[in-house]
MIMI-110819 format. One record per atom (N, C-alpha, C): residue in three letters; x, y, z; atom name; residue number from 0. Coordinates in Angstrom, 2 decimals, decimal comma. Example, Ala and Ser with C-alpha at 12.3 -4.5 7.8 and 13.67 -1.06 7.14 Angstrom:
2
<site "ALA"; <13,19; -5,69; 7,80>; "N"; 0>
<site "ALA"; <12,30; -4,50; 7,80>; "CA"; 0>
<site "ALA"; <13,20; -3,30; 7,80>; "C"; 0>
<site "SER"; <12,85; -2,25; 7,08>; "N"; 1>
<site "SER"; <13,67; -1,06; 7,14>; "CA"; 1>
<site "SER"; <12,90; 0,03; 7,87>; "C"; 1>
// end
This chain:
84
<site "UNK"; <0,81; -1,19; 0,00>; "N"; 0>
<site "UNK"; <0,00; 0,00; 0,00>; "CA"; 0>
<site "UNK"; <0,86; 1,26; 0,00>; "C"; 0>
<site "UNK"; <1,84; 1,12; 0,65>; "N"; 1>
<site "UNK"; <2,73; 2,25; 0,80>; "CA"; 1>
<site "UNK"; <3,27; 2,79; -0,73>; "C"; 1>
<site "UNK"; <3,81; 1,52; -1,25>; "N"; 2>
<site "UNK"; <4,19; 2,05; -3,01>; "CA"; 2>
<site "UNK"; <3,23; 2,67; -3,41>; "C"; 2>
<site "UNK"; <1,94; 1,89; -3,31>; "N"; 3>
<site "UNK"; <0,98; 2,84; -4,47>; "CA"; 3>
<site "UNK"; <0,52; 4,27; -3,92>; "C"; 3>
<site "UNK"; <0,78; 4,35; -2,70>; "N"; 4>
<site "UNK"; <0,43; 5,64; -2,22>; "CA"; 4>
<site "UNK"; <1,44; 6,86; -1,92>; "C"; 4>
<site "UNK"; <2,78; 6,25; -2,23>; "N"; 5>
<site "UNK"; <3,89; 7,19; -2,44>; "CA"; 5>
<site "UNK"; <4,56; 7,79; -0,96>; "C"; 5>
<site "UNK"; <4,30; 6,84; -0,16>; "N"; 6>
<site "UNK"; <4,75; 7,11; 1,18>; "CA"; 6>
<site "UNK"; <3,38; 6,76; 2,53>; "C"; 6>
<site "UNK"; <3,88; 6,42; 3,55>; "N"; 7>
<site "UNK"; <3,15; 6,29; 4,65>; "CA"; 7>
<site "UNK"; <2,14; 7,07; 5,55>; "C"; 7>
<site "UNK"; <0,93; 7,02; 5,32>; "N"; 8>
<site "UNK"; <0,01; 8,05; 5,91>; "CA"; 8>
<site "UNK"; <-0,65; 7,50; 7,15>; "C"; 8>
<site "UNK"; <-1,89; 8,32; 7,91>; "N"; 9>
<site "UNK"; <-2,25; 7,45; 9,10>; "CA"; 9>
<site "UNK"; <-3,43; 6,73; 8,09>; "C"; 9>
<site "UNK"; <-3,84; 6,67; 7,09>; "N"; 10>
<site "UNK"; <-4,87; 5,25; 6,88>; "CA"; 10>
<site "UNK"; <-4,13; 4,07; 6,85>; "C"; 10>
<site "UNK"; <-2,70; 4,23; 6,48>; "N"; 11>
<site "UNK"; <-2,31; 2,70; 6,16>; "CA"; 11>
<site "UNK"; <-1,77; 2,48; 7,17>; "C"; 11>
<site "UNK"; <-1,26; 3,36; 8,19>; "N"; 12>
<site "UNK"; <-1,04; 2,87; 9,49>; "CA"; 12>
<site "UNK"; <-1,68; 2,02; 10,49>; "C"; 12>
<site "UNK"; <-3,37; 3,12; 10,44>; "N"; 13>
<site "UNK"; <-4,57; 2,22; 10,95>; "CA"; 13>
<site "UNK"; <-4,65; 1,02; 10,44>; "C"; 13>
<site "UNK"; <-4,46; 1,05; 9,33>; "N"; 14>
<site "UNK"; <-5,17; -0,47; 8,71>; "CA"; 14>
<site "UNK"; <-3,94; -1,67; 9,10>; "C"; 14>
<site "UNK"; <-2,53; -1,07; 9,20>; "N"; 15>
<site "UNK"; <-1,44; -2,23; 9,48>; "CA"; 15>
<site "UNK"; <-1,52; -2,36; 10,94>; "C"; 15>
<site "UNK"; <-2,19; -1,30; 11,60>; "N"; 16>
<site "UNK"; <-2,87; -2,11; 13,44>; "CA"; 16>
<site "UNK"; <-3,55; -2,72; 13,33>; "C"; 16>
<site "UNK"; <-4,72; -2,47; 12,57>; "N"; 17>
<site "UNK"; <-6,30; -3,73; 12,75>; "CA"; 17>
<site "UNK"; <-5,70; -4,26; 11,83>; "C"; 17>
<site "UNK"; <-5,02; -4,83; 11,47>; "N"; 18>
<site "UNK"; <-4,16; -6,29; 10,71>; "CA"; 18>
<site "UNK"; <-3,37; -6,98; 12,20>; "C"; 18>
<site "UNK"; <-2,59; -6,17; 12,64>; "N"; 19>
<site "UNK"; <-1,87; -6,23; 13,86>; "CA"; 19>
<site "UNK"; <-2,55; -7,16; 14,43>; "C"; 19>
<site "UNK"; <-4,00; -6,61; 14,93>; "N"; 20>
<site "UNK"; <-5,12; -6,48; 16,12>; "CA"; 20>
<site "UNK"; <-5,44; -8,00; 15,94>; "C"; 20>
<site "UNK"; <-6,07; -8,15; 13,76>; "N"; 21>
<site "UNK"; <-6,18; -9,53; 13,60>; "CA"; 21>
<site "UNK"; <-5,75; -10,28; 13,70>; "C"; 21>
<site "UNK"; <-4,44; -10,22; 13,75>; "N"; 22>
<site "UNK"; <-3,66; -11,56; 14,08>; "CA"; 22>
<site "UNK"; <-3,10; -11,80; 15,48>; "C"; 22>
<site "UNK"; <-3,47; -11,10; 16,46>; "N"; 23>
<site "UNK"; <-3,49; -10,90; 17,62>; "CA"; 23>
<site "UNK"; <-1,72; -10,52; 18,13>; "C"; 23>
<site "UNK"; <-1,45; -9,60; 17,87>; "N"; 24>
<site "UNK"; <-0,45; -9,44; 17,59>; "CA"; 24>
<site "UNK"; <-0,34; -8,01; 19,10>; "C"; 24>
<site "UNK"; <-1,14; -8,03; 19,54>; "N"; 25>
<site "UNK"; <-1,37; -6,54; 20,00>; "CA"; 25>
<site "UNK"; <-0,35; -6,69; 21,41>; "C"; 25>
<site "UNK"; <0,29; -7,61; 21,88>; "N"; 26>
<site "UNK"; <1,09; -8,05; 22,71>; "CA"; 26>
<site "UNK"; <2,47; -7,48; 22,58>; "C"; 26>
<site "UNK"; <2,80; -7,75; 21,58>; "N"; 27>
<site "UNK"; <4,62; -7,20; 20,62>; "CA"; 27>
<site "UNK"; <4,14; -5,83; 20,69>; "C"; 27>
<site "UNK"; <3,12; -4,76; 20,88>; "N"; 28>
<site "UNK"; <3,52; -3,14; 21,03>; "CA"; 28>
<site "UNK"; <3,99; -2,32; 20,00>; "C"; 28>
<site "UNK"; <3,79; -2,74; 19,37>; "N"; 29>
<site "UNK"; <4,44; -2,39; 17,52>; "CA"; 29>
<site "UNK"; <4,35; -0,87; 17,76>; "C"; 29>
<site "UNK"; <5,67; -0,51; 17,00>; "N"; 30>
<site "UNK"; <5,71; 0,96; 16,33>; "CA"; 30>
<site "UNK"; <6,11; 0,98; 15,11>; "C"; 30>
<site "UNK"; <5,35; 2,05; 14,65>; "N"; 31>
<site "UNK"; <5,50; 1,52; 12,76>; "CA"; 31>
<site "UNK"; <6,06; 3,08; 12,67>; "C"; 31>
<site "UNK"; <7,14; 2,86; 11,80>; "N"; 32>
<site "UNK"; <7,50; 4,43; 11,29>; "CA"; 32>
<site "UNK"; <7,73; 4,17; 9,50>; "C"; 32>
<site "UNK"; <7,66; 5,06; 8,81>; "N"; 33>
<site "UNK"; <8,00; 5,34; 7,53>; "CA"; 33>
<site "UNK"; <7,93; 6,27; 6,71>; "C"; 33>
<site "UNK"; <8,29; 6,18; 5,47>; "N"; 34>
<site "UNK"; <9,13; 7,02; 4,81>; "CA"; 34>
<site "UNK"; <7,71; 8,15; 4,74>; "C"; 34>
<site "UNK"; <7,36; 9,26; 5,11>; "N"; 35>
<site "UNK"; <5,94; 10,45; 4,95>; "CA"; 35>
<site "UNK"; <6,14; 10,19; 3,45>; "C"; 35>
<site "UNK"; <4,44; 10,23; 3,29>; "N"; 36>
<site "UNK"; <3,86; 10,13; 2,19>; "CA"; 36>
<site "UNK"; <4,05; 12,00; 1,52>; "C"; 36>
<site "UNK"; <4,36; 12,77; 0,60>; "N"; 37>
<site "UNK"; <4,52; 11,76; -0,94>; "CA"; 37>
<site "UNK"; <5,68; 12,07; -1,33>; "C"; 37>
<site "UNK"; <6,12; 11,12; -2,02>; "N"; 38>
<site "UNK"; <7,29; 10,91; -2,74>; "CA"; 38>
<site "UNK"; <7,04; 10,80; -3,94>; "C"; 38>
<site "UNK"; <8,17; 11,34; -4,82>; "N"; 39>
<site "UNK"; <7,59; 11,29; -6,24>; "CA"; 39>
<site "UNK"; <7,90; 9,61; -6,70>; "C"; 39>
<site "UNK"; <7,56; 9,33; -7,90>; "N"; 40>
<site "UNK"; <7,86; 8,17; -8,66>; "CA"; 40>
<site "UNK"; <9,26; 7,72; -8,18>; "C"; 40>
<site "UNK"; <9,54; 6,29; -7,87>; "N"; 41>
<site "UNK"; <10,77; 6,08; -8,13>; "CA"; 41>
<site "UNK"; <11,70; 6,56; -6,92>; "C"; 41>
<site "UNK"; <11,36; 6,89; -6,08>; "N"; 42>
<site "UNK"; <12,01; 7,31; -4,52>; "CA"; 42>
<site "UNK"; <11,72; 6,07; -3,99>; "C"; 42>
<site "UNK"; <13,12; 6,16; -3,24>; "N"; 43>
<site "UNK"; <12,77; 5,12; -2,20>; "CA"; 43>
<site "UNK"; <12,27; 5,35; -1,10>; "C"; 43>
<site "UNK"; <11,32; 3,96; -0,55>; "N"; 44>
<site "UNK"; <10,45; 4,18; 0,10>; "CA"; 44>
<site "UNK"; <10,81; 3,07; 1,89>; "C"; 44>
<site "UNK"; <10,80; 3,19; 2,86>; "N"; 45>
<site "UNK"; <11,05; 2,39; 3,78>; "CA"; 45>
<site "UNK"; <10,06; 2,78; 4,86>; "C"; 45>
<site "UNK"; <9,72; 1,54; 5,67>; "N"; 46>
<site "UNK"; <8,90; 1,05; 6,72>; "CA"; 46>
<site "UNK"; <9,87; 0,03; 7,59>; "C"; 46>
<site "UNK"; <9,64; 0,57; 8,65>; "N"; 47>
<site "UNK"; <9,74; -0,10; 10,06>; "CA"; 47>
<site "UNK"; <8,95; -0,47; 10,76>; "C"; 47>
<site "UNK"; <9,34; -1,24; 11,37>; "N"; 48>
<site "UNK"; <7,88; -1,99; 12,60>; "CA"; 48>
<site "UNK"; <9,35; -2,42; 13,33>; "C"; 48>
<site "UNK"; <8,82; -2,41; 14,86>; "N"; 49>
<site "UNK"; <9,50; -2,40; 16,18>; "CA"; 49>
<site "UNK"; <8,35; -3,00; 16,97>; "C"; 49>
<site "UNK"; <9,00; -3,70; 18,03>; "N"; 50>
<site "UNK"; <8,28; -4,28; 18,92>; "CA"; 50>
<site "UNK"; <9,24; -5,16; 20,03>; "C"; 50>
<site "UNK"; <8,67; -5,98; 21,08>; "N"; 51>
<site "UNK"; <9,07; -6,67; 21,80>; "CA"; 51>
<site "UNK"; <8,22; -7,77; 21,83>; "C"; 51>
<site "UNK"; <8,51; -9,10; 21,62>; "N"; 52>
<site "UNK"; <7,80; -10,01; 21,51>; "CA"; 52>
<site "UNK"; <8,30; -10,95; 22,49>; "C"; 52>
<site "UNK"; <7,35; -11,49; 24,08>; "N"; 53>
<site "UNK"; <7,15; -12,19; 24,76>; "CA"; 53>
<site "UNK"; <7,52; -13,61; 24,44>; "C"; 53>
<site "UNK"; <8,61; -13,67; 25,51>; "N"; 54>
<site "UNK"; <8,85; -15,94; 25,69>; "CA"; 54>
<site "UNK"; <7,56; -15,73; 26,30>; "C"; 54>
<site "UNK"; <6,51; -16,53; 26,30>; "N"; 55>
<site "UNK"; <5,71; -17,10; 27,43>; "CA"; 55>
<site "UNK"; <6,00; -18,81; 27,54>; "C"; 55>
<site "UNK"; <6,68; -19,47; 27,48>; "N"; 56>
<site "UNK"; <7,24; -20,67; 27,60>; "CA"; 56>
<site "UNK"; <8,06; -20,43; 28,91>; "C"; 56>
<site "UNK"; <8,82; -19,69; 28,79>; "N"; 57>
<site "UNK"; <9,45; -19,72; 30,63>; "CA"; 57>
<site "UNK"; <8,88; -19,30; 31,38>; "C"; 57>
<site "UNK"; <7,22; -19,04; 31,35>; "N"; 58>
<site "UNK"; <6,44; -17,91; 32,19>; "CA"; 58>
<site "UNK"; <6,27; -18,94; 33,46>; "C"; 58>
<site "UNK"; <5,82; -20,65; 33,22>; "N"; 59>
<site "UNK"; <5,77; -21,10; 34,73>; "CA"; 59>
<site "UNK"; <7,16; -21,61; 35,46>; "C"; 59>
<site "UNK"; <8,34; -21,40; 35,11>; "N"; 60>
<site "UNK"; <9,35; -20,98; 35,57>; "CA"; 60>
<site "UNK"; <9,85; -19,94; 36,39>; "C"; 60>
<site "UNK"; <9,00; -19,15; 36,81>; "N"; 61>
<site "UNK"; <9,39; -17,77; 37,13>; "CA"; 61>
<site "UNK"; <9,87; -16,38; 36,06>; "C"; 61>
<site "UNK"; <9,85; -17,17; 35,15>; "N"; 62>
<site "UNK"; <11,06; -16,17; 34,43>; "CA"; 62>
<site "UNK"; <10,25; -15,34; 32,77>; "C"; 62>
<site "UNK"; <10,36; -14,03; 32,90>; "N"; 63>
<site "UNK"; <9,67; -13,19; 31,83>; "CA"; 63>
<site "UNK"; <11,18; -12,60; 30,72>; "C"; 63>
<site "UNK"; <10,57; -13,62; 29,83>; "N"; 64>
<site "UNK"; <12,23; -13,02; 28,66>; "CA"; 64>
<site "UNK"; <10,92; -12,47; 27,39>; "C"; 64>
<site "UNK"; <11,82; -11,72; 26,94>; "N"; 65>
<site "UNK"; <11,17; -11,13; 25,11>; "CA"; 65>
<site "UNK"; <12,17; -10,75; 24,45>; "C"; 65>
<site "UNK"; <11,98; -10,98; 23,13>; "N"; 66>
<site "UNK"; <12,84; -10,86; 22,12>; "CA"; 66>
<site "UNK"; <12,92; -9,45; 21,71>; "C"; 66>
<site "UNK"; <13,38; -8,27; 21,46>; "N"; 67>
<site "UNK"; <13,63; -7,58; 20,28>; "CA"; 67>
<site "UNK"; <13,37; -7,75; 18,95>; "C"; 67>
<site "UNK"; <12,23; -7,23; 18,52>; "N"; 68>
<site "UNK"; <11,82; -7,27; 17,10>; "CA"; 68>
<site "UNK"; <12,07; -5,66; 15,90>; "C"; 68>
<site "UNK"; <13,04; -6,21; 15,27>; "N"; 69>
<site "UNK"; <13,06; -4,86; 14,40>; "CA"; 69>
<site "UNK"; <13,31; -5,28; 12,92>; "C"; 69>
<site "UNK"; <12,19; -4,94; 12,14>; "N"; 70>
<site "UNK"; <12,11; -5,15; 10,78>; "CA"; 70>
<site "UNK"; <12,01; -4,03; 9,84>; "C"; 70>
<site "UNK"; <12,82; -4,20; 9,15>; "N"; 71>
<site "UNK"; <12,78; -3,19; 7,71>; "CA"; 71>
<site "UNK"; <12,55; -3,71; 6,13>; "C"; 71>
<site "UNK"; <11,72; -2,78; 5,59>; "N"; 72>
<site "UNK"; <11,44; -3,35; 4,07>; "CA"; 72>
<site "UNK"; <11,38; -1,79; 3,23>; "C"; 72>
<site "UNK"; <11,98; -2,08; 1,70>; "N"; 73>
<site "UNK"; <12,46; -1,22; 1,30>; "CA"; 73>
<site "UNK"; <11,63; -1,56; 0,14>; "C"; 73>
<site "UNK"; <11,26; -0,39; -0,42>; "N"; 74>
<site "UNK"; <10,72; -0,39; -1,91>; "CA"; 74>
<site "UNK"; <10,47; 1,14; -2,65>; "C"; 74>
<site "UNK"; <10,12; 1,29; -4,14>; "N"; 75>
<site "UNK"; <10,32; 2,24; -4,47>; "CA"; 75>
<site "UNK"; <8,84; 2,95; -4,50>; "C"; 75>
<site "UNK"; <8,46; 4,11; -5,29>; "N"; 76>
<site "UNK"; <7,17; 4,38; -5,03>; "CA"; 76>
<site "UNK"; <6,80; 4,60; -6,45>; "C"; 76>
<site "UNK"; <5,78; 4,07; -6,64>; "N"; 77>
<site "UNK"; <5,06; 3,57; -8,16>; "CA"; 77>
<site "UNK"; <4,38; 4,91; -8,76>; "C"; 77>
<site "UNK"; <3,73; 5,92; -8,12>; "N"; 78>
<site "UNK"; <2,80; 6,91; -8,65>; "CA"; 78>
<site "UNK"; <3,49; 8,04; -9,12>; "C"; 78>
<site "UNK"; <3,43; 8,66; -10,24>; "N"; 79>
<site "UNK"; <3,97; 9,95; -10,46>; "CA"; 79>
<site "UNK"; <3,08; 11,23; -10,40>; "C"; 79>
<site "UNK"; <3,95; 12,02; -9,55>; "N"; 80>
<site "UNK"; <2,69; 13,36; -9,25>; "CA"; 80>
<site "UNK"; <3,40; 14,17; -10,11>; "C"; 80>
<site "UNK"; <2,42; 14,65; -11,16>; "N"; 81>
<site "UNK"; <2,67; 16,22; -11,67>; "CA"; 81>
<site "UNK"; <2,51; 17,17; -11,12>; "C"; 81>
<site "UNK"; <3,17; 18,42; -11,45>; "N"; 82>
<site "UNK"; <3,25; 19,08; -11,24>; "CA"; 82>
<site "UNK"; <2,32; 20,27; -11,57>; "C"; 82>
<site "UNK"; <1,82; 21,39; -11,37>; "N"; 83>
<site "UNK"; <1,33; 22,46; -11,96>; "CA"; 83>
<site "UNK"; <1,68; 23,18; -13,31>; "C"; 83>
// end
């Protein structure tokens, strides 16, 4: 969504939480950052998502571990805006 829209706005943000939400994901705390929407044609474009994602396997052990989650994806942006 981000390519065709030439950078990251809050609809596609909302919509990559209630994706989040669906897959029950709402645990990991996600922060999404990316490249502000608009970019012309052909710019590169990047998104992050951050989070901390829970062992619950050592939870009746006593013990609370979570991983560090940090992902990046890179792509260019498909739409060309004219100009005036």
């Amino acid at each position: 969504m981000m390519k065709a829209e030439n950078g990251l706005d809050e609809t596609i943000q909302h919509k990559f939480m209630e994706m989040a939400e669906a897959l029950r994901l709402e645990d990991l705390n996600v922060r999404l950052e990316g490249t502000p929407g608009t970019v012309q044609r052909g710019d590169l474009l990047e998104l992050r998502a951050q989070g901390r994602y829970p062992i619950r396997s050592m939870r009746p052990l006593g013990r609370e571990l979570s991983l560090s989650i940090d992902l990046r994806m890179y792509g260019l942006a498909h739409r060309y805006i004219r100009g005036d």
